[in-house]
Structure formats: structure tokens, C-alpha cells
Backbone as CSV, one residue per row, in Angstrom:
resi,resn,N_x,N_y,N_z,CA_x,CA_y,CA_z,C_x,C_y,C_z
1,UNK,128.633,94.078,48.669,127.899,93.575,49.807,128.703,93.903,51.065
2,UNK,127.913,94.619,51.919,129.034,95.082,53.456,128.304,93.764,54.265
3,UNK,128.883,93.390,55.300,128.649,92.834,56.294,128.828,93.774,57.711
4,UNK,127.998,93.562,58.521,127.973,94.379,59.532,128.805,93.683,60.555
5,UNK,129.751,94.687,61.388,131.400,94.110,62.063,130.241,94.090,63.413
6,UNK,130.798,92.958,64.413,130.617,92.899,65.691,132.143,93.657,66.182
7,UNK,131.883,94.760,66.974,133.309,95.046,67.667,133.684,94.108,68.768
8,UNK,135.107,94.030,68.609,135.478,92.962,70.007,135.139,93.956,70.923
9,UNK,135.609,92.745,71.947,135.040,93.520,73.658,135.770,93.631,74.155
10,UNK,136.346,94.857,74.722,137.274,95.291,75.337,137.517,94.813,77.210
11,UNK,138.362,94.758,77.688,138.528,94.381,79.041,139.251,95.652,79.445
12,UNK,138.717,96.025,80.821,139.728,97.080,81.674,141.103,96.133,82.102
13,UNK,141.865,96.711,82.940,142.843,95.740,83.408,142.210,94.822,84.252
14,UNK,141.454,94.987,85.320,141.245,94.603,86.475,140.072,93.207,85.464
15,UNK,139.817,92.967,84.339,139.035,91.844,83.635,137.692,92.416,83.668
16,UNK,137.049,93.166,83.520,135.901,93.544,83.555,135.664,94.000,82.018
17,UNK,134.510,93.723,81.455,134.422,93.657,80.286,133.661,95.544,80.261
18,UNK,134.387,95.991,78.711,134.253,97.500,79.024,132.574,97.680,77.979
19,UNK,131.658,98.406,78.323,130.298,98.454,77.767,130.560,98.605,76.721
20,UNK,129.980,98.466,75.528,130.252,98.923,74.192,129.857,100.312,74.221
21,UNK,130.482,101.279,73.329,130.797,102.556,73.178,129.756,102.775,72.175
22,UNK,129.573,101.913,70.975,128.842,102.050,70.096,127.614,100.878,69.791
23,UNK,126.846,100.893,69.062,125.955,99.959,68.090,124.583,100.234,68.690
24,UNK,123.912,98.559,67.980,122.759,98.710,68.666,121.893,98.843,70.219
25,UNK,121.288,98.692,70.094,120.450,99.009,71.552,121.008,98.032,72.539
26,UNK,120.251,96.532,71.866,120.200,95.734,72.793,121.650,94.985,73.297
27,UNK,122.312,94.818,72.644,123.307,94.493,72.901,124.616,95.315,73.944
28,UNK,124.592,96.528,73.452,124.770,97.920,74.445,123.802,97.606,75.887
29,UNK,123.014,97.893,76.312,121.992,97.547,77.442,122.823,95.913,77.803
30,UNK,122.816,95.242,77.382,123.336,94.004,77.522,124.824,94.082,78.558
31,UNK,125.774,94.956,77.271,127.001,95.105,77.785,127.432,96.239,79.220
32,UNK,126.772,96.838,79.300,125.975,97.534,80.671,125.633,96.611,82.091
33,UNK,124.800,95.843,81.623,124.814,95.215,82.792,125.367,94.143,83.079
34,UNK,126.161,93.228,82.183,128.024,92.430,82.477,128.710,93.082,82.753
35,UNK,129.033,94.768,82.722,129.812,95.358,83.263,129.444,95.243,84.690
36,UNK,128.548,95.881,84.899,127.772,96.018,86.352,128.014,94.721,86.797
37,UNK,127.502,93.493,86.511,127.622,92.260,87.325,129.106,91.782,87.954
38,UNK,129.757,92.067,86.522,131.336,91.761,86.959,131.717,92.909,87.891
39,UNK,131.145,93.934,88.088,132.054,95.205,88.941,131.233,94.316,90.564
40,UNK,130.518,93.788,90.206,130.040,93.129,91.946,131.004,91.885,92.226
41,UNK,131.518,91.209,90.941,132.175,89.989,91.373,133.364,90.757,91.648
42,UNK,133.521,91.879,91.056,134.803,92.222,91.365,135.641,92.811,93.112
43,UNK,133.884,93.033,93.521,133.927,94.013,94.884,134.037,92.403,95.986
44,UNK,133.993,91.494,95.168,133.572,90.340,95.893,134.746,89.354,96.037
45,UNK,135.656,89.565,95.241,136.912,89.004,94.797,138.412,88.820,95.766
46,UNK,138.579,87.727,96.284,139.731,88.038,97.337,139.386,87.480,98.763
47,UNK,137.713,87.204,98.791,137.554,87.828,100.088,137.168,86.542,100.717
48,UNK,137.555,86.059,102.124,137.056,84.887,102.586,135.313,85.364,103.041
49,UNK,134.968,83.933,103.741,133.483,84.536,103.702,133.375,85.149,105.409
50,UNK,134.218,85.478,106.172,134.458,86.304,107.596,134.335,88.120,106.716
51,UNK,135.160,88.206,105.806,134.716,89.662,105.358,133.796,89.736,104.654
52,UNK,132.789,88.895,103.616,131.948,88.687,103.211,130.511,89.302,104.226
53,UNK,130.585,88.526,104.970,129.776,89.201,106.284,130.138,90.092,107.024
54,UNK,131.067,91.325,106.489,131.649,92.271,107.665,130.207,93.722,106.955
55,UNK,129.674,94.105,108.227,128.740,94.765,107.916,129.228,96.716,107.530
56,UNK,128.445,97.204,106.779,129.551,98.583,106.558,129.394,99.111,107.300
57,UNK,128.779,99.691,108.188,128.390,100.558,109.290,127.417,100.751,110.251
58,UNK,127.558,100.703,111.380,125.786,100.354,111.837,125.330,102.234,111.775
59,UNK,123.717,101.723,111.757,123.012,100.782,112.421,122.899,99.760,110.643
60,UNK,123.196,100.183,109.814,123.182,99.029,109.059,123.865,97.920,109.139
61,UNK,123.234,96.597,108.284,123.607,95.391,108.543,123.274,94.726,107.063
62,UNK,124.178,96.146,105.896,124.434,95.671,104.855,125.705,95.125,104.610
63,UNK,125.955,93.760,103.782,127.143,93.120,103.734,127.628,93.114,102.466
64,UNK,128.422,92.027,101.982,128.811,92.022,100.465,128.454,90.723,100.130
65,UNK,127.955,89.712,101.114,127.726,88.465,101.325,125.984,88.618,100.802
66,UNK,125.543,89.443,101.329,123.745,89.629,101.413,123.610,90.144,100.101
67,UNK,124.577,91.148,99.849,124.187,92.098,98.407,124.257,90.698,97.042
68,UNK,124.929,90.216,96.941,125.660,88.942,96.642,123.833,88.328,96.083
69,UNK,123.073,87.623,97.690,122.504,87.160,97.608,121.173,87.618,96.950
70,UNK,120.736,89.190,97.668,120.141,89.788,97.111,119.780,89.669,95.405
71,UNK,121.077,90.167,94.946,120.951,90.382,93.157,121.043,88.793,92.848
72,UNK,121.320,88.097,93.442,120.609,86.690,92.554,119.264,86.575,92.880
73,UNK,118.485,86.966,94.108,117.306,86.918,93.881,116.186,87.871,92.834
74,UNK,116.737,89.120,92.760,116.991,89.767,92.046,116.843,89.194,90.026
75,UNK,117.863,88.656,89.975,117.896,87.985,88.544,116.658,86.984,88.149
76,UNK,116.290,86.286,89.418,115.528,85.370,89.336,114.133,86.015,89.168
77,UNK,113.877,86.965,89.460,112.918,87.071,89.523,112.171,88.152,88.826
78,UNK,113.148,89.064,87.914,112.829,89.429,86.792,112.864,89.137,85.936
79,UNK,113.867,88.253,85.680,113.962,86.846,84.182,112.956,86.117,84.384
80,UNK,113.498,85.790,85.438,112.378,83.938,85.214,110.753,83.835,85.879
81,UNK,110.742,84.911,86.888,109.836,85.302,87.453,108.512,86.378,86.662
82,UNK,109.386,87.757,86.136,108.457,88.548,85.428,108.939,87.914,83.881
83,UNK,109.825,88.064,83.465,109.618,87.712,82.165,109.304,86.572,81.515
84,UNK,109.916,85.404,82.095,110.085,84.031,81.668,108.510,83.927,82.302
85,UNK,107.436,84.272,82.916,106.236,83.789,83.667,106.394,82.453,84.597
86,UNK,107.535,82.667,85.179,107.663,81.323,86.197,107.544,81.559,87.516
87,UNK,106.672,79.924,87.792,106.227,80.459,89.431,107.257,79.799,90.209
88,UNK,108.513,80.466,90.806,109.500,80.332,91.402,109.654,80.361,92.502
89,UNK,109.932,79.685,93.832,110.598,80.218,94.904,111.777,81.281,95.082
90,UNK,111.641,81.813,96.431,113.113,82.347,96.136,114.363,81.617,96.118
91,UNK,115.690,82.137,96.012,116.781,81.388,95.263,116.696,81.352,97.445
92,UNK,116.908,81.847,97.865,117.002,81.426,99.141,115.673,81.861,99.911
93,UNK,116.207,81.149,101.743,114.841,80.366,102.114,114.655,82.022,102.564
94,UNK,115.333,82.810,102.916,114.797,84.461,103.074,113.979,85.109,101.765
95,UNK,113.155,85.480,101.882,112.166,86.764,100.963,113.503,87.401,100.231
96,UNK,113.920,88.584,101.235,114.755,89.650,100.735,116.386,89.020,100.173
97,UNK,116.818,88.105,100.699,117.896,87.662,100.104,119.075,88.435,100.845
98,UNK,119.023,89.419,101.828,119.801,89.865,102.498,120.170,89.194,103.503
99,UNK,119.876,88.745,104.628,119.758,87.703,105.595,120.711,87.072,105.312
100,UNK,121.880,86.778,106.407,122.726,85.810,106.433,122.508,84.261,107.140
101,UNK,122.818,83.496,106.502,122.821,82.135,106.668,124.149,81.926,107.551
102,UNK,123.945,81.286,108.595,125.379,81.012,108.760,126.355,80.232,108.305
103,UNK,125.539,78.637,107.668,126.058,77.874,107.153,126.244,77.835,105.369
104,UNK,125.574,79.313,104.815,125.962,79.692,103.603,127.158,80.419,103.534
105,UNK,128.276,80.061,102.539,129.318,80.926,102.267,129.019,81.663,101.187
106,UNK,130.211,82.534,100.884,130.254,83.678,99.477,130.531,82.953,98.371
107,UNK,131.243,81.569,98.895,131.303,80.665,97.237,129.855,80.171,96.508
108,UNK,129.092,79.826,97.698,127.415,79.199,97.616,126.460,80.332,96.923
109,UNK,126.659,81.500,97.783,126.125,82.511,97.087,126.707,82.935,95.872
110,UNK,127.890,83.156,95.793,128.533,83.368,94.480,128.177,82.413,93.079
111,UNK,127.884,81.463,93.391,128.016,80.481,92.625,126.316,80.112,92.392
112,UNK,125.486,80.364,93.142,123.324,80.289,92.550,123.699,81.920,91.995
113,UNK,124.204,82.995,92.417,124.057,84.114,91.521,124.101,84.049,90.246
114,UNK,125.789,83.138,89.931,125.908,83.024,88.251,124.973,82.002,87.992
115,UNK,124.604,81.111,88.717,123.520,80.249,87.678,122.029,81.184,87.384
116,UNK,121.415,82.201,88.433,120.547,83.001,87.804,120.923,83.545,86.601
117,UNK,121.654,84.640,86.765,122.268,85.131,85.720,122.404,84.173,84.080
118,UNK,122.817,83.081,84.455,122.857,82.261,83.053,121.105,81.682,82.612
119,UNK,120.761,81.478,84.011,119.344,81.071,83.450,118.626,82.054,82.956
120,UNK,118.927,83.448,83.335,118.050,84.512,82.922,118.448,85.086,81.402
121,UNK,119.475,84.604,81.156,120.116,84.931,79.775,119.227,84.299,79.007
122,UNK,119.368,82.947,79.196,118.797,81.354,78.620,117.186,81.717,77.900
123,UNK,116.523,82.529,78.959,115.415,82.950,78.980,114.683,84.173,77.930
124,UNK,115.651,84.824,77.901,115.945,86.268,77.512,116.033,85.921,75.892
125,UNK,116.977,85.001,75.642,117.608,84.524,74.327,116.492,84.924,72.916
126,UNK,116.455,85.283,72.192,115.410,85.746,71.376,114.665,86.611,71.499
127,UNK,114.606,86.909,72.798,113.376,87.947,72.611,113.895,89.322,72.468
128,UNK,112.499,90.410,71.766,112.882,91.380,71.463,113.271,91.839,72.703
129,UNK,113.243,93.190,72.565,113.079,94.410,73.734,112.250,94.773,73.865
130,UNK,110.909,94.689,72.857,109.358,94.905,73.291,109.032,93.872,73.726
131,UNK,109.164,92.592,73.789,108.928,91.373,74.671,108.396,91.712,75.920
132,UNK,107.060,91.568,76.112,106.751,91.537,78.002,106.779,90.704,78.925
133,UNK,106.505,90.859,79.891,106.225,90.352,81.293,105.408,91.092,82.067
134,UNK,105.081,90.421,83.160,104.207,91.433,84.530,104.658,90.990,85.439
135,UNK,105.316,91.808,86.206,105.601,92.072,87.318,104.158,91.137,88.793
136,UNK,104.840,90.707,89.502,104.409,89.467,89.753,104.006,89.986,91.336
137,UNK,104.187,90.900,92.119,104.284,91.075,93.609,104.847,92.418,93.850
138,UNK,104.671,92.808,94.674,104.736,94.436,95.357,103.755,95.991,94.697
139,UNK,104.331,96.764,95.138,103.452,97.472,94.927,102.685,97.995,93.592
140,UNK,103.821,97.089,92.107,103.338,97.984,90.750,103.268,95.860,90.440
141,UNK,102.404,95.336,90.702,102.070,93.884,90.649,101.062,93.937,89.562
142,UNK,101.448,93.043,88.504,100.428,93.007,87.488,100.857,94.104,86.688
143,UNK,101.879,94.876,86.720,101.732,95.872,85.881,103.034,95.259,84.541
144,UNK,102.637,95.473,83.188,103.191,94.773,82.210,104.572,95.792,81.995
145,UNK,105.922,94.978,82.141,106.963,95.493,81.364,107.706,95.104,80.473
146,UNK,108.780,95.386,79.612,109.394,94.834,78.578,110.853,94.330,78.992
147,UNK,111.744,93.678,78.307,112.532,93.194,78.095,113.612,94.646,78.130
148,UNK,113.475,95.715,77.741,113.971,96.760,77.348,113.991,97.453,79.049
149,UNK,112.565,97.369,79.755,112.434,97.776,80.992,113.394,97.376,82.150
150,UNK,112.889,95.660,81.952,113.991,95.071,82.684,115.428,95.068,82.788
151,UNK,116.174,95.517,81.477,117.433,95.469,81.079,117.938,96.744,82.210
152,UNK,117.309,98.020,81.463,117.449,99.329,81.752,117.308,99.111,83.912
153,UNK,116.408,98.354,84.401,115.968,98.892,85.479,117.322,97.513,86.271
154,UNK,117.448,96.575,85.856,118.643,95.963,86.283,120.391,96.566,86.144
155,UNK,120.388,97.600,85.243,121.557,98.491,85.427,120.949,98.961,86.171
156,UNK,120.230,100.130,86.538,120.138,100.698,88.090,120.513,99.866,89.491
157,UNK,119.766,98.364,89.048,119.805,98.269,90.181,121.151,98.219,90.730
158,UNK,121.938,96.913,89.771,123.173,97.124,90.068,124.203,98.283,90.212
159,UNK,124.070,99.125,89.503,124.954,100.509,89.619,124.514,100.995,91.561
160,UNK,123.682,100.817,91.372,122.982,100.904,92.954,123.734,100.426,94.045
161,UNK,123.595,99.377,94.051,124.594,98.497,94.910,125.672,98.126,94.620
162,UNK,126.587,98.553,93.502,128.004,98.364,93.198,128.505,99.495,94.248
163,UNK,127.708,100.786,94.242,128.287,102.216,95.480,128.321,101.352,96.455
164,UNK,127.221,100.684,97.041,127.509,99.806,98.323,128.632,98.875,98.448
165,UNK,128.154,98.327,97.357,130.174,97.111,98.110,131.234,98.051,97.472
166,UNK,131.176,99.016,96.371,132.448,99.425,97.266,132.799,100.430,98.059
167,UNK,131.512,100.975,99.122,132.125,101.205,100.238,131.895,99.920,100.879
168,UNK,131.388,99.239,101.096,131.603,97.751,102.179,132.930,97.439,101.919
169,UNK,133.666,97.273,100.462,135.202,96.519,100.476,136.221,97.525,100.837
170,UNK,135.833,99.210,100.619,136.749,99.734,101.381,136.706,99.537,102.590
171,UNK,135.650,99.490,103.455,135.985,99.656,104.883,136.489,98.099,105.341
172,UNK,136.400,96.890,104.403,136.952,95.224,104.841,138.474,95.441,104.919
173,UNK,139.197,96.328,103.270,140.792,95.831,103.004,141.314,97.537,102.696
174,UNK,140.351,98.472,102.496,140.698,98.931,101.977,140.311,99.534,100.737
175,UNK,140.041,98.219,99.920,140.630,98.422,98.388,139.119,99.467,97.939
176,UNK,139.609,100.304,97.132,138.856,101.098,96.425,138.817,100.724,94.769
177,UNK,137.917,102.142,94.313,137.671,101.954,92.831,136.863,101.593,92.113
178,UNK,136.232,101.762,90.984,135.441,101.139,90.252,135.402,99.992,90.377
């Protein structure tokens, strides 16, 4: 009788958990986008909330504070929103989640991001990868996707905006890198 091995999970130095190299689908897709999430906490790490709001370049008035906010709205609303079928507000009182608050910090935002993130797990928990949802608002509204969709299209997004903060944290300290 074999039993099938879970491989441990590897960490880079910097604590970021490394994707799995091998196995199944879902779990791979999984480990993909904890990489991705942690490479945002990572761009996010250090920083009071004065560089949090330091914008990368005009005429933009993208931050690491907004991106932050963004992908928790983001989480919310493909978990709990398209998949979970919940009729949600946004996680903040802005639509886009970019918009700075003045009296919101990077800990506030930092801290409703990981609770999306855990609620969207929570949500997720059992279901296949053919599991659907429909997409709830904008231009492909009503249109049905899977669990597999969402996974795949939330690494983009994040890989997306991980290029952004880290050019936003190079131009705050410096610091570069994955």
C-alpha cells in the first residue's frame, strides 16, 4: 500500500513560501498565489504609512497603500462575491479600492486584506476547480466562471501589481527584487 507524500513547503530566505515545483493542479495554483500574496506583503514590509502613500511617478497616483487596498477588494469579490454568491459591499467606502483615506493606515489596510484572503479560503474550502460562479458587474457580468478561472486569473492579477510595488518600493527605500 503507497500513501501519497505531501511535499513540505519550501521558504526563500526573505519567508516567502516557494510554489510547489510539482503535484497536483489545485494545490500548485494555490501555492502560486501565497507566493504572489506574500511577495505584496513583502513589497509592503518595513514601511510606515508616509511611504505607504508615496506615489511612483506622476502623472500617476499609484501607491503601495492603494494597491494594498485594491487586492483586498479584489479577494472579496471574487471569493465571496463571484464565487461564494454574496451580496457584499466593498471592503472600503471607495468602488476601486485605490483611493486614499487619510485616516486609514497600511496596518488597517494590511490587516481587512488578510481577513479577505482568509475568508476567501474559508469559502473556497471544498470546492472543486470546476466549481462556478458569475461574475457579478462590469463588462463580462453574468458570465459563469470556475474556481480554476478564478485561481489562474488572481495570479495574474497579482503578478500584475507585484511589478508595481516593486517599482513603488524601489523608488520609497530603494529596496529591490522579487
Amino acid at each position: 500500500m503507497t500513501t501519497e507524500h505531501t511535499p513540505q513547503r519550501q521558504t526563500l530566505p526573505d519567508g516567502r513560501p516557494v510554489p510547489l515545483p510539482t503535484g497536483a493542479e489545485r494545490p500548485m495554483l494555490e501555492s502560486w498565489l501565497d507566493f504572489h500574496r506574500a511577495t505584496l506583503e513583502l513589497k509592503c514590509r518595513g514601511l510606515d504609512d508616509g511611504q505607504a502613500r508615496a506615489a511612483s511617478a506622476r502623472p500617476s497616483e499609484l501607491t503601495l497603500l492603494g494597491l494594498v487596498q485594491h487586492l483586498a477588494e479584489v479577494e472579496r469579490t471574487w471569493f465571496q462575491r463571484v464565487l461564494g454568491g454574496l451580496d457584499l459591499p466593498p471592503v472600503f467606502d471607495e468602488e476601486s479600492g485605490y483611493a486614499l483615506d487619510p485616516v486609514r493606515g497600511l496596518d488597517e489596510a494590511m490587516t481587512a486584506w488578510q481577513h479577505e484572503i482568509a475568508r476567501g479560503r474559508e469559502l473556497c474550502a471544498g470546492r472543486s476547480l470546476e466549481s462556478t460562479g458569475r461574475i457579478v458587474d462590469g463588462p463580462m457580468a453574468g458570465t459563469e466562471v470556475s474556481v480554476r478561472w478564478v485561481l489562474i486569473h488572481l495570479i495574474e492579477e497579482y503578478a500584475r501589481h507585484n511589478g508595481h510595488a516593486d517599482i513603488l518600493r524601489e523608488r520609497i527605500d530603494g529596496v529591490t527584487g522579487a
